[in-house]
N, C-alpha and C positions, 0 to 999 in steps of 0.2 A: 332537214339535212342533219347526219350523223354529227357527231362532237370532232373537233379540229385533231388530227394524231399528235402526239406532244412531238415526237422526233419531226416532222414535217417541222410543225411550228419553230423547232429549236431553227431548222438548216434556212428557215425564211426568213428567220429574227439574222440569221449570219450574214445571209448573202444581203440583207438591207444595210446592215452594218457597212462591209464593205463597199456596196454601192454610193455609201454615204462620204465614206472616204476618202475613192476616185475623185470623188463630184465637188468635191470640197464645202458641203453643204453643212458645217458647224454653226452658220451663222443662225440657219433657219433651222438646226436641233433641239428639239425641247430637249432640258436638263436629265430629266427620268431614260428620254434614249441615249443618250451621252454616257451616262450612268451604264445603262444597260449593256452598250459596247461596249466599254470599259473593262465590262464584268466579265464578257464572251472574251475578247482578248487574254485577259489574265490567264482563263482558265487554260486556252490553248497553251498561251505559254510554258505552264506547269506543267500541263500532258506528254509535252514536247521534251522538256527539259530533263536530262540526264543526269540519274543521279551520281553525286559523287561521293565517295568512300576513301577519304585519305591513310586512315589505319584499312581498309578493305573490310569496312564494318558493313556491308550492305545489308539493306532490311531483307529482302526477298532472296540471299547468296545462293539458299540450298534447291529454291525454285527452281533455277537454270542451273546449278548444278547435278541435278540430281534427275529433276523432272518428274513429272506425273506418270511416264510410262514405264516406270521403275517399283519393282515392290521395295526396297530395301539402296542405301548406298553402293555401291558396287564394293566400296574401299572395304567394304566390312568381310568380304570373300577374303581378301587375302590376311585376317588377321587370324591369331589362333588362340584359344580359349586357354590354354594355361599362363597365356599374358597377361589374361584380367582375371581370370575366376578365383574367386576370395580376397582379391587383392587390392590394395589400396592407389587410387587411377587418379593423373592430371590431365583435362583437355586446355592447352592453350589456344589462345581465341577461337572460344565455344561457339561466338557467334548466336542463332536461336537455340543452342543447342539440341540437334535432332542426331548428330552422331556422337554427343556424350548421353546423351539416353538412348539410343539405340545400341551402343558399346555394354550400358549397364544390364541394359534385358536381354541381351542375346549372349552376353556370356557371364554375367552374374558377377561384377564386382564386386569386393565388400563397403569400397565407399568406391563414388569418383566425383571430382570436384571440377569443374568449366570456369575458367576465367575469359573474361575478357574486358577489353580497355572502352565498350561504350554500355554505358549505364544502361540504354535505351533497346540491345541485344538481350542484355541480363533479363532483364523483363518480360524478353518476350521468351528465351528460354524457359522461363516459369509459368508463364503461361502454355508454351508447348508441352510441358509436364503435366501439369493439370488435365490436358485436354488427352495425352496419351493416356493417363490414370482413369479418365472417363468412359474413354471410349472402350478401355479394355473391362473396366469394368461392365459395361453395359454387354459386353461381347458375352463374359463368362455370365451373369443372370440369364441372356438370352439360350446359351448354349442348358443352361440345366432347366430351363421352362421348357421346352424342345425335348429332353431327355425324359423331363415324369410328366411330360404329358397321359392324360385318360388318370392320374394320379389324385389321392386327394391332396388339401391343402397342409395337412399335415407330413405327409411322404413327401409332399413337394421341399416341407423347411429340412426335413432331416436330410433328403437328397443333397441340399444345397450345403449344408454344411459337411457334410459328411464329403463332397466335391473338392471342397476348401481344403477343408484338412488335409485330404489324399494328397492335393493337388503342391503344400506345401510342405507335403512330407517325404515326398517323391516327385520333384520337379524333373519335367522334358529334357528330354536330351538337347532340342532345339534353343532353349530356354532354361537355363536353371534356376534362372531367378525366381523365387518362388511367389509371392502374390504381389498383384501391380499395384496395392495400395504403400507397400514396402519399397515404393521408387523411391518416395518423400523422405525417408529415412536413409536412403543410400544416394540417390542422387542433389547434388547440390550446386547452385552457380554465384559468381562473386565479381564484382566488379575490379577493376586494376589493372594496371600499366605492370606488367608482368618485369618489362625491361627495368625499368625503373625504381619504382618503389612499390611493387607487391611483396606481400611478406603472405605465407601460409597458414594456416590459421591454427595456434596449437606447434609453432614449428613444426610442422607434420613433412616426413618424407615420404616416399612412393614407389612402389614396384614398378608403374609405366606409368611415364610420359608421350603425351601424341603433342603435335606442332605440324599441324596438317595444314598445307597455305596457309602459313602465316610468316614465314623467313622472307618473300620479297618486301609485305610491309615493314617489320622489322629494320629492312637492311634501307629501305627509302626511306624512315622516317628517323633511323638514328645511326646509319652508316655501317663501316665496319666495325666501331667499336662497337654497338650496340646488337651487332650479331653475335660477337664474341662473348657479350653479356647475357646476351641469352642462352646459348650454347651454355656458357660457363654453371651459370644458375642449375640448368637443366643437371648437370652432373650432380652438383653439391644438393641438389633435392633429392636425386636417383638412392635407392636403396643399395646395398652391394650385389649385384646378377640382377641389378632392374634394367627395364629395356626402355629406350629413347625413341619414338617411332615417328617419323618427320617429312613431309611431303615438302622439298622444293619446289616451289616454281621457276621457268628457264629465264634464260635471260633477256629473250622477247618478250615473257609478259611483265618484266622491269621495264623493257624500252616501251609499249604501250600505257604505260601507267607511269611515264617519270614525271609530268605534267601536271597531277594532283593536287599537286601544292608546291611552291618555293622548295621547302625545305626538301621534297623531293627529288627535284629538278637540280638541289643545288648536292647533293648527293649521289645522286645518281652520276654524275660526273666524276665523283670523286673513290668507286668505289675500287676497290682491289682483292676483292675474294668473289670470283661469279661462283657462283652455282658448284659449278663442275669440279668445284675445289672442297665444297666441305666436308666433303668425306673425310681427304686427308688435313682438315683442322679436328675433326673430332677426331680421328683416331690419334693421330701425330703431336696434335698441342692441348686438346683438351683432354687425352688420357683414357676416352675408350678401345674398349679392348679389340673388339668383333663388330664385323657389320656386315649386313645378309641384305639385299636389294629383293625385296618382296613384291616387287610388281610385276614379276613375269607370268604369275597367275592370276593379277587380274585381267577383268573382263567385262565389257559395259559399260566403259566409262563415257562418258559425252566428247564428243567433240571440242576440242579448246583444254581437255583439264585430261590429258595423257599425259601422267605425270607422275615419276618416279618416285617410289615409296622408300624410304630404306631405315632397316630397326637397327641399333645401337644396345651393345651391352657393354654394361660398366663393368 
């Protein structure tokens, strides 16, 4: 007789388990199946359990936002390249950062810097960096072995360098950033409570600011003063003719998430600026001048995350 399949084995180990449970048979358990249940329960548990995001740090955010059947963010369609090209860029709550490097190679910042408040995002941001440096590199070697193919070994180095060079002497209109090993140099991420006590590194200020979902945490975990702080911030770091670019979230997905913790429940009660108002605090109390609502050209975005874009100039 063939070898036992491990998934059967697993789903006959479960349903003993709970057979044992009904039956109230602990007495006659040996310790090692005890053990063993023990072990199957927890992990359901875990499988089960929902994770929770109090600052809206979630590990997996841009998975279900974004999806696999998307080349690109959708949000990146409605931005426009003399925002960021050559220009010095903050992402507040970067999250893994996949659209502060996605912002950097598609329109060629000169620097741009990702905050965000969990240490354990930061990380993986750089890791996502690594891994897009990888794989682009592996993209462009494959593309010029492809190209001097029937070549010798020699035409093949010159080819490839001679690619290089072209490639960052005259970068794509799609891309101007000129070679993906140049992310690590331009692209950077940093730990820190932005509200609170992040400082810029270098006092450095900025041509744009993005704040992409991240004003509902902000406003659940430190109220209205703490929107106001950030707002306020945003200005005092903005250059003169820099742009602010800020995706609210509405006030329903405040009322699904007021529950995350105390201090949001107890906030959330207390708050007196929704949404629909911040426009007129940034232009009216905190001093920008213009503001242009830029989501009526996007397109594709998911379900759940329809949700108003709008850019700010100082």
């Amino acid at each position: 007789m063939g070898e036992e399949n491990k998934n059967d084995r697993s789903n006959r180990n479960k349903n003993e388990c709970k057979r044992k449970k009904n039956n109230n048979e602990k007495k006659t358990e040996r310790p090692e199946e005890s053990t063993a249940c023990a072990a199957q329960e927890q992990s359901s548990k875990k499988k089960n359990r929902k994770e929770v995001a109090i600052f809206g740090n979630y590990r997996n955010y841009y998975g279900y936002r974004v999806g696999q059947d998307l080349d690109e963010d959708p949000r990146l369609k409605v931005m426009k390249r003399e925002w960021f090209e050559g220009k010095d860029c903050l992402d507040i709550g970067c999250n893994s950062g996949l659209m502060t490097i996605a912002i950097a190679k598609k329109f060629g910042c000169r620097s741009i810097l990702g905050v965000d408040i969990d240490g354990a995002r930061i990380e993986d941001a750089y890791w996502t960096l690594r891994k897009v440096i990888r794989t682009s590199k592996h993209r462009v070697t494959s593309t010029i072995s492809s190209s001097a193919d029937g070549e010798s070994i020699g035409g093949l180095v010159n080819n490839a360098s001679e690619s290089l060079t072209e490639e960052k002497r005259n970068s794509s209109r799609d891309s101007p950033f000129p070679l993906e090993k140049d992310l690590l140099e331009i692209v950077s991420f940093q730990k820190g409570n932005f509200v609170q006590n992040w400082h810029p590194p270098g006092n450095a200020s900025y041509h744009a600011i993005l704040c992409l979902s991240v004003t509902k945490w902000v406003h659940l975990n430190w109220g209205d003063d703490g929107l106001i702080t950030l707002f306020w911030r945003v200005w005092m770091l903005l250059q003169p003719g820099g742009i602010f670019i800020v995706e609210p979230q509405p006030w329903s997905s405040y009322y699904n998430n007021r529950f995350v913790s105390e201090t949001a429940a107890a906030n959330y009660k207390n708050i007196q600026i929704p949404p629909e108002d911040f426009q007129d605090v940034l232009l009216d109390k905190i001093g920008f001048r213009r503001v242009e609502n830029i989501t009526s050209s996007l397109s594709g975005t998911k379900s759940g995350f329809n949700r108003p874009i709008l850019a700010f100039w100082k």
